[in-house]
PDB file of N, CA, C and O in Angstrom:
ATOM      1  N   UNK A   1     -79.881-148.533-126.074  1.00  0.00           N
ATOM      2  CA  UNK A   1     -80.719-149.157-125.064  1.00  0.00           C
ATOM      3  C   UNK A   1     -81.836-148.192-124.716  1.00  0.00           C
ATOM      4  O   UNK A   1     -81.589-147.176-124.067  1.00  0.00           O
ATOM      5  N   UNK A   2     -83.040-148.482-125.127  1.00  0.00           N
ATOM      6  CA  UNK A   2     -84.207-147.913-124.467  1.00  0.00           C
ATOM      7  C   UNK A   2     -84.723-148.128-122.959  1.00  0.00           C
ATOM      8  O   UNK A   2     -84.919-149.250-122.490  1.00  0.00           O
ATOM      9  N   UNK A   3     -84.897-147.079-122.341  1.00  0.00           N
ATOM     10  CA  UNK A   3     -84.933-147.940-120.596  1.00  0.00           C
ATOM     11  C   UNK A   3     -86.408-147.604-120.383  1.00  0.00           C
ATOM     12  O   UNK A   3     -86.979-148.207-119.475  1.00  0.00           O
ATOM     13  N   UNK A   4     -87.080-146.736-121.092  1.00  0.00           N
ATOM     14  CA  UNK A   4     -88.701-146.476-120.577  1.00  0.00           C
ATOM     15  C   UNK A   4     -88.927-145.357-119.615  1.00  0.00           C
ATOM     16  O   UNK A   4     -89.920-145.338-118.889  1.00  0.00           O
ATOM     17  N   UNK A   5     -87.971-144.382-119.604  1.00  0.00           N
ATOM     18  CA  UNK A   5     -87.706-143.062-119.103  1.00  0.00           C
ATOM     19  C   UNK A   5     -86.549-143.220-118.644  1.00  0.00           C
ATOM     20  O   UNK A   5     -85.790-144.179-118.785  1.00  0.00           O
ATOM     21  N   UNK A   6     -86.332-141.722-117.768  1.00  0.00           N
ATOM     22  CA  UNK A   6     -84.977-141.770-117.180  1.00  0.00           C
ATOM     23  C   UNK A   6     -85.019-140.974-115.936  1.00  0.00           C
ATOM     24  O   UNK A   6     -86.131-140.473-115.770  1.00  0.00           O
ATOM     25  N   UNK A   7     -84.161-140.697-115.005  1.00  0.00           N
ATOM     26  CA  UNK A   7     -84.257-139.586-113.971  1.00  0.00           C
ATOM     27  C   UNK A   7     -83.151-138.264-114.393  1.00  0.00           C
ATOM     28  O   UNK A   7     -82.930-137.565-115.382  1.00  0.00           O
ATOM     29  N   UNK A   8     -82.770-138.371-113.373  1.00  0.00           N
ATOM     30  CA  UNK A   8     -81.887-137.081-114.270  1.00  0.00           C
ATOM     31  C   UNK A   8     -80.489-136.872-114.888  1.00  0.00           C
ATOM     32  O   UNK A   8     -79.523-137.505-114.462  1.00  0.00           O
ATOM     33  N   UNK A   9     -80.398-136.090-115.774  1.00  0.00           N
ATOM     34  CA  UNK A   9     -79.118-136.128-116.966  1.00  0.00           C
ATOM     35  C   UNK A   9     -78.300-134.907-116.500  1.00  0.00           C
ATOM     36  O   UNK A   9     -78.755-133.785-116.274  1.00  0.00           O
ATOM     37  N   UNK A  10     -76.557-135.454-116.356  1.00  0.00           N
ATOM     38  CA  UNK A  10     -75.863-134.131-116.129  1.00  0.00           C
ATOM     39  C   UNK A  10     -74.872-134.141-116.773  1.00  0.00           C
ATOM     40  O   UNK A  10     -74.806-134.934-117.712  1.00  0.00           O
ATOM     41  N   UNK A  11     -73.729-133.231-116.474  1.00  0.00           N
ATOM     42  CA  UNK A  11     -72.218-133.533-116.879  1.00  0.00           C
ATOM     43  C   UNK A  11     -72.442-133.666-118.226  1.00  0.00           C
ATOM     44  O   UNK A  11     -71.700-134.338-118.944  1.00  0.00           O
ATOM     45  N   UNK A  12     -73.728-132.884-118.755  1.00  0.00           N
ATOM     46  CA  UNK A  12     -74.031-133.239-120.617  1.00  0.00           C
ATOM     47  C   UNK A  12     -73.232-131.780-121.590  1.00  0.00           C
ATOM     48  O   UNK A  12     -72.944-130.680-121.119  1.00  0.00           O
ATOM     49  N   UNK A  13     -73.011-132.313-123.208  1.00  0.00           N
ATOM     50  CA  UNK A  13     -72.605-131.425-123.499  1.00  0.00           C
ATOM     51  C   UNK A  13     -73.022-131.880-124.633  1.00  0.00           C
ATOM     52  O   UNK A  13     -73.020-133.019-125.100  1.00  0.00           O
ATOM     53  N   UNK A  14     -73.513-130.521-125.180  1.00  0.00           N
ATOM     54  CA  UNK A  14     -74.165-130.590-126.199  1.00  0.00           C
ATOM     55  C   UNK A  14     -73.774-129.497-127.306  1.00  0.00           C
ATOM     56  O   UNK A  14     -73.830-128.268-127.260  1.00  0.00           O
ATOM     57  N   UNK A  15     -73.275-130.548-128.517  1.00  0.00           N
ATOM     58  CA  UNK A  15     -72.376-129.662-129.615  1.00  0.00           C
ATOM     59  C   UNK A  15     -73.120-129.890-131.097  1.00  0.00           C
ATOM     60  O   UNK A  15     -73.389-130.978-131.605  1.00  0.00           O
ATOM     61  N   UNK A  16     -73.326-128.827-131.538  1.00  0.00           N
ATOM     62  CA  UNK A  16     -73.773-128.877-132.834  1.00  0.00           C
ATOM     63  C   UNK A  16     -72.797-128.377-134.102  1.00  0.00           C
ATOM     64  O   UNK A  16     -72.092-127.370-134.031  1.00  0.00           O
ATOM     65  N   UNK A  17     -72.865-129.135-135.117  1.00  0.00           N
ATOM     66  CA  UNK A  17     -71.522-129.400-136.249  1.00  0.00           C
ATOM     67  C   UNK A  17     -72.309-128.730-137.425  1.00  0.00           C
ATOM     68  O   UNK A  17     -72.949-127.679-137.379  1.00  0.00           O
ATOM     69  N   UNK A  18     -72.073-129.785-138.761  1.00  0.00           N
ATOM     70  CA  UNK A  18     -71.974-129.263-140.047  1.00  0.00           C
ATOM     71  C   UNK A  18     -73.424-128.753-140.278  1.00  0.00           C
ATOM     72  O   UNK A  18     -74.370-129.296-139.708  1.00  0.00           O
ATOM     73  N   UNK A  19     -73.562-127.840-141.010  1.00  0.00           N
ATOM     74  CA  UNK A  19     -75.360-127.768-141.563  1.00  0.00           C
ATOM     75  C   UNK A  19     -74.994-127.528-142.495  1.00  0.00           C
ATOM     76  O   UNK A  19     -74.185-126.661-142.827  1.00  0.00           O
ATOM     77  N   UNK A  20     -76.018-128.924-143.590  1.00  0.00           N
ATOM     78  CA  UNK A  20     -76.252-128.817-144.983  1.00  0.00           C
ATOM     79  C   UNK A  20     -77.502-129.093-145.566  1.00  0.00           C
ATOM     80  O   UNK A  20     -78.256-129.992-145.195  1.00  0.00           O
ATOM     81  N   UNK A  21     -77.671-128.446-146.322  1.00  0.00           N
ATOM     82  CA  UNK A  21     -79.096-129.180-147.479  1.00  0.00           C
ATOM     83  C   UNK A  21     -80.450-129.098-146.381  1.00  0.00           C
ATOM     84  O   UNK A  21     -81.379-129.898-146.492  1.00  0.00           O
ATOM     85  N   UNK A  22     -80.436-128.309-145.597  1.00  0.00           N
ATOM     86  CA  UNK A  22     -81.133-127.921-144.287  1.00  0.00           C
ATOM     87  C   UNK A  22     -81.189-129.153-143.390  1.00  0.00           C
ATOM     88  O   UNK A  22     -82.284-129.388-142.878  1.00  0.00           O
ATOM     89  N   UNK A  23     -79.922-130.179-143.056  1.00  0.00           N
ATOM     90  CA  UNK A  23     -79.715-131.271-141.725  1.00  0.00           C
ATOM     91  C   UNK A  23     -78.631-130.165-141.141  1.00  0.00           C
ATOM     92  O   UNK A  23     -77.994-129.377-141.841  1.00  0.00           O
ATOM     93  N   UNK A  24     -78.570-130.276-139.793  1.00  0.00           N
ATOM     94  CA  UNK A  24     -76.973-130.105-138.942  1.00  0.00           C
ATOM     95  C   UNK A  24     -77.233-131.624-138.148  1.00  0.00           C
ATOM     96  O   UNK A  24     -78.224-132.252-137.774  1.00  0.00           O
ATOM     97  N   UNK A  25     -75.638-131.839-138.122  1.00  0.00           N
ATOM     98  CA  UNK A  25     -75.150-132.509-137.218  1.00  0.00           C
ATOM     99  C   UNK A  25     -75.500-132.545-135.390  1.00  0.00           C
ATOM    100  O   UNK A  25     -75.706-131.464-134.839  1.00  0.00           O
ATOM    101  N   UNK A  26     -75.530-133.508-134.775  1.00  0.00           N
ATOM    102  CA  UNK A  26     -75.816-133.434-133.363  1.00  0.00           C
ATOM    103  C   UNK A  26     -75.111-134.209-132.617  1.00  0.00           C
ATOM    104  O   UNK A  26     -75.364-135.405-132.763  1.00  0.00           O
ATOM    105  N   UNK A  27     -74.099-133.875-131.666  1.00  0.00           N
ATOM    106  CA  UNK A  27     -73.865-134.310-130.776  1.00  0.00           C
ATOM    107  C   UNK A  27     -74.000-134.411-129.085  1.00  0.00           C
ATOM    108  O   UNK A  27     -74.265-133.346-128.527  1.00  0.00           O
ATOM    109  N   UNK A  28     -73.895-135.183-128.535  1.00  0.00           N
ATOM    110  CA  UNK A  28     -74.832-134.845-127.088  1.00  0.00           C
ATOM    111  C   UNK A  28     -74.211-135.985-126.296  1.00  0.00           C
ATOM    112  O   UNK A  28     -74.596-137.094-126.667  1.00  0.00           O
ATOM    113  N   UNK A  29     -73.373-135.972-125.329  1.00  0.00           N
ATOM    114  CA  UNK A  29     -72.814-136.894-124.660  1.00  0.00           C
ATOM    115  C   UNK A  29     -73.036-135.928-122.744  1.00  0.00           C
ATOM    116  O   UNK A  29     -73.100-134.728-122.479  1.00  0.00           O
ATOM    117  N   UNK A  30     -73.088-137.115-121.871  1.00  0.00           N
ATOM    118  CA  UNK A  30     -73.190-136.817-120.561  1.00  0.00           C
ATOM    119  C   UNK A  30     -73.739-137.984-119.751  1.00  0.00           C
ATOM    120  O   UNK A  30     -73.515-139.051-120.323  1.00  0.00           O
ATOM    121  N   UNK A  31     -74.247-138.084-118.847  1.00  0.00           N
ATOM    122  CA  UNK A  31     -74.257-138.797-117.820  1.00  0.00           C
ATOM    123  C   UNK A  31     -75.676-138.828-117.277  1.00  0.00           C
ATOM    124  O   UNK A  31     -76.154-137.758-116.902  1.00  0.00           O
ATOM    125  N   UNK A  32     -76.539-140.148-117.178  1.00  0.00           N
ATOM    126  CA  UNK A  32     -77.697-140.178-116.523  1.00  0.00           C
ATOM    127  C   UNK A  32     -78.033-141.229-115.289  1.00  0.00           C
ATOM    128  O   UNK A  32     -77.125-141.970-114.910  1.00  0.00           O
ATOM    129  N   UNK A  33     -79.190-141.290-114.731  1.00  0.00           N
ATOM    130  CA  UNK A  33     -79.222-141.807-113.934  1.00  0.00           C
ATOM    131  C   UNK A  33     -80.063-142.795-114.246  1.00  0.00           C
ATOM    132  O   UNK A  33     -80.830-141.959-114.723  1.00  0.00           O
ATOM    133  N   UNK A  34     -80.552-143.658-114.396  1.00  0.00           N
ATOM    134  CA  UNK A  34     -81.338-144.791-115.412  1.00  0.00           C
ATOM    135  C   UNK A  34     -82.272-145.667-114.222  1.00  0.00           C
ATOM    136  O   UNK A  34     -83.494-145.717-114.356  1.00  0.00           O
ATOM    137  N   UNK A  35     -81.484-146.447-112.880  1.00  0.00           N
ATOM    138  CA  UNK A  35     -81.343-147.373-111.952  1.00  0.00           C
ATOM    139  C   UNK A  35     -82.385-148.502-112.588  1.00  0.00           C
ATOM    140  O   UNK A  35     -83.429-148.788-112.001  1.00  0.00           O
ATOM    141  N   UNK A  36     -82.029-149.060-113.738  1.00  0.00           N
ATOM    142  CA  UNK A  36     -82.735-150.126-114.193  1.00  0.00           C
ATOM    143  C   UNK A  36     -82.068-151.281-113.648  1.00  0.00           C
ATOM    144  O   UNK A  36     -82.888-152.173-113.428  1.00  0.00           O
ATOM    145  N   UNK A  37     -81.158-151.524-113.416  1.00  0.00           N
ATOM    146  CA  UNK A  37     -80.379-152.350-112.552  1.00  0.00           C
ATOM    147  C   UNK A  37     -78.967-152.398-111.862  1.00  0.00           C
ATOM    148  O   UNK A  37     -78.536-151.378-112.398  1.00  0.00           O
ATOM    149  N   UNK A  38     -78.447-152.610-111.467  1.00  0.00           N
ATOM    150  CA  UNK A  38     -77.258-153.206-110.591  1.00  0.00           C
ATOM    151  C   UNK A  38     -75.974-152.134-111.338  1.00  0.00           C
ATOM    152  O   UNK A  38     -75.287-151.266-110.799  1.00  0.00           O
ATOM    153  N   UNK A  39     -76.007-152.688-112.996  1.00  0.00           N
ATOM    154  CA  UNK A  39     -74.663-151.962-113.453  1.00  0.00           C
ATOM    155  C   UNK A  39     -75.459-151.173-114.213  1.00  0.00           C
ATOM    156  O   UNK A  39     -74.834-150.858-115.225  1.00  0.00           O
ATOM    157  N   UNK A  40     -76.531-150.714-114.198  1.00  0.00           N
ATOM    158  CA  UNK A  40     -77.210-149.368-114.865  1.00  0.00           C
ATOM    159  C   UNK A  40     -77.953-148.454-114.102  1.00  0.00           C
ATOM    160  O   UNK A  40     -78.959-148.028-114.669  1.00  0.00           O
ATOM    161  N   UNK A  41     -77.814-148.193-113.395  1.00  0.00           N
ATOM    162  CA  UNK A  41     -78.071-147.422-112.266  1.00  0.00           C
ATOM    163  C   UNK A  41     -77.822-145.746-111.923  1.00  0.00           C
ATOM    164  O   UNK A  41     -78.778-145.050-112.264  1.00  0.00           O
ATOM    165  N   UNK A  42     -77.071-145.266-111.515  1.00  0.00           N
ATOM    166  CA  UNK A  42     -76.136-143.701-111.604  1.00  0.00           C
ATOM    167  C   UNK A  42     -75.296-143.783-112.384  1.00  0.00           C
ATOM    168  O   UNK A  42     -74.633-144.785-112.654  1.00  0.00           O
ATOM    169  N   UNK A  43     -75.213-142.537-112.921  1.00  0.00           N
ATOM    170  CA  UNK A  43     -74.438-142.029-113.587  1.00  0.00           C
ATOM    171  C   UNK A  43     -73.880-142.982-114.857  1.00  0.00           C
ATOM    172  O   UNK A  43     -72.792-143.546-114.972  1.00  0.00           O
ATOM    173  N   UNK A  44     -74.657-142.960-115.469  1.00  0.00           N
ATOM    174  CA  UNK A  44     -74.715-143.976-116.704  1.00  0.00           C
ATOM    175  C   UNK A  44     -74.196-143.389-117.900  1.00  0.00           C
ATOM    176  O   UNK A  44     -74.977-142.644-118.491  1.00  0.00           O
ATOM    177  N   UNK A  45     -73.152-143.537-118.355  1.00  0.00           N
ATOM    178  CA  UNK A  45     -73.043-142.667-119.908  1.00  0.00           C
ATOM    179  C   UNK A  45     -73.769-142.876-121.204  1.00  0.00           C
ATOM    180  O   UNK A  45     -74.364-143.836-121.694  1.00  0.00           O
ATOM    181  N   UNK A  46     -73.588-141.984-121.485  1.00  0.00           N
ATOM    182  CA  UNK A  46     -74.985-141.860-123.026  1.00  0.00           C
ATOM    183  C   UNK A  46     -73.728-141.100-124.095  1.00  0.00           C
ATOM    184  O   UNK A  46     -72.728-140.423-123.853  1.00  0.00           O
ATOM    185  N   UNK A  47     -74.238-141.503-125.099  1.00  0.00           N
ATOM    186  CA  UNK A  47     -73.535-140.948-126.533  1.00  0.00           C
ATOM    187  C   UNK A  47     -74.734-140.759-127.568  1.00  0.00           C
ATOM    188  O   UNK A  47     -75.069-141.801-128.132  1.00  0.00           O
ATOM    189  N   UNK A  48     -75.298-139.835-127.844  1.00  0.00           N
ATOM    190  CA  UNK A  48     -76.406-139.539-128.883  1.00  0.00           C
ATOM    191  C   UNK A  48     -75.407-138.337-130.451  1.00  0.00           C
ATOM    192  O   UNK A  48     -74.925-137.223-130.656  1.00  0.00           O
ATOM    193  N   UNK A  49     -75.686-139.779-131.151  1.00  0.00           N
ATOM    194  CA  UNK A  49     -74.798-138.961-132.410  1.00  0.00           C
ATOM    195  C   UNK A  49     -76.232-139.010-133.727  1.00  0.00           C
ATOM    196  O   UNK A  49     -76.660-140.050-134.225  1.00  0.00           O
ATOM    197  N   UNK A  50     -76.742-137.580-134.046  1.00  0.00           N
ATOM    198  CA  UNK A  50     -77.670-137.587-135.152  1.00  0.00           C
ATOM    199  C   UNK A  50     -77.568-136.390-136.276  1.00  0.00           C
ATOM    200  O   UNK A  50     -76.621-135.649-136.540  1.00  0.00           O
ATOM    201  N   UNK A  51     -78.221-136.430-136.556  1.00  0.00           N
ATOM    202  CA  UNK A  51     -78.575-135.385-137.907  1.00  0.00           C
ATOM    203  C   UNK A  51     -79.819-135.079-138.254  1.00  0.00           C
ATOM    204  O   UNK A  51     -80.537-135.707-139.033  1.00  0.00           O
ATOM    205  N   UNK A  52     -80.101-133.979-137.592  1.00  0.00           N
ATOM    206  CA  UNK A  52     -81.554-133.480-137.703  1.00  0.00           C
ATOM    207  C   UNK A  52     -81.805-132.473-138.509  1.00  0.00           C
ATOM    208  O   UNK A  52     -80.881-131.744-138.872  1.00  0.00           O
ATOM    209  N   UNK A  53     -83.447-132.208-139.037  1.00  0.00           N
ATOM    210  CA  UNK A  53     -83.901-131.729-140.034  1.00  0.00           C
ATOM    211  C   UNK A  53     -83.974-130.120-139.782  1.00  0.00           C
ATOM    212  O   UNK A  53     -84.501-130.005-138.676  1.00  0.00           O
ATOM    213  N   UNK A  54     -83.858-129.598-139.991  1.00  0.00           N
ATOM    214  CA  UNK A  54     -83.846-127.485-140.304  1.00  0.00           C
ATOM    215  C   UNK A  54     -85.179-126.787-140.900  1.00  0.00           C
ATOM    216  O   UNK A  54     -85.362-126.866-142.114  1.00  0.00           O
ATOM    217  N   UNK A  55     -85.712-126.400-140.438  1.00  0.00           N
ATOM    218  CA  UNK A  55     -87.223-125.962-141.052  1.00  0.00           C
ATOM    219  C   UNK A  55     -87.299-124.623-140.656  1.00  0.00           C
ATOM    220  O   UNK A  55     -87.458-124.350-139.467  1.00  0.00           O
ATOM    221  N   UNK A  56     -87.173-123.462-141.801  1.00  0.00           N
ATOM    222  CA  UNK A  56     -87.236-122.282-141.566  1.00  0.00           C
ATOM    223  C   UNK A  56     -88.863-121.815-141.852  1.00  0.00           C
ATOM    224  O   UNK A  56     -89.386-122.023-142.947  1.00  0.00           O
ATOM    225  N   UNK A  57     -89.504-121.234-140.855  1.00  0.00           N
ATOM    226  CA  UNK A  57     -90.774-120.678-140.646  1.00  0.00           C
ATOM    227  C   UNK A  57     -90.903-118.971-141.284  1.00  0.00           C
ATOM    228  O   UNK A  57     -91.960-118.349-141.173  1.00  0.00           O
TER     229      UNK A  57
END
């Protein structure tokens, strides 16, 4: 769900996994505050599961 910003994110934890072929793994779970409506409002949970790119400079 895209909400068009957010207010603020807590109770987050943020874990990074496998690195291969220059991707690692991403995990990122915690709690935001959204108040787009009624049952989305405080303390909203989020789950962000990706695999991002590695670029050595």
């Amino acid at each position: 769900m895209y909400v068009f910003g957010h207010h603020d994110v807590y109770d987050t934890t943020l874990a990074f996994g496998r690195m291969a072929a220059e991707h690692i793994e991403l995990a990122w779970d915690g709690l935001c505050d959204v108040f787009w409506s009624s049952d989305f409002a405080e303390a909203v949970p989020f789950q962000c599961r990706c695999v991002a790119s590695v670029r050595h400079r």
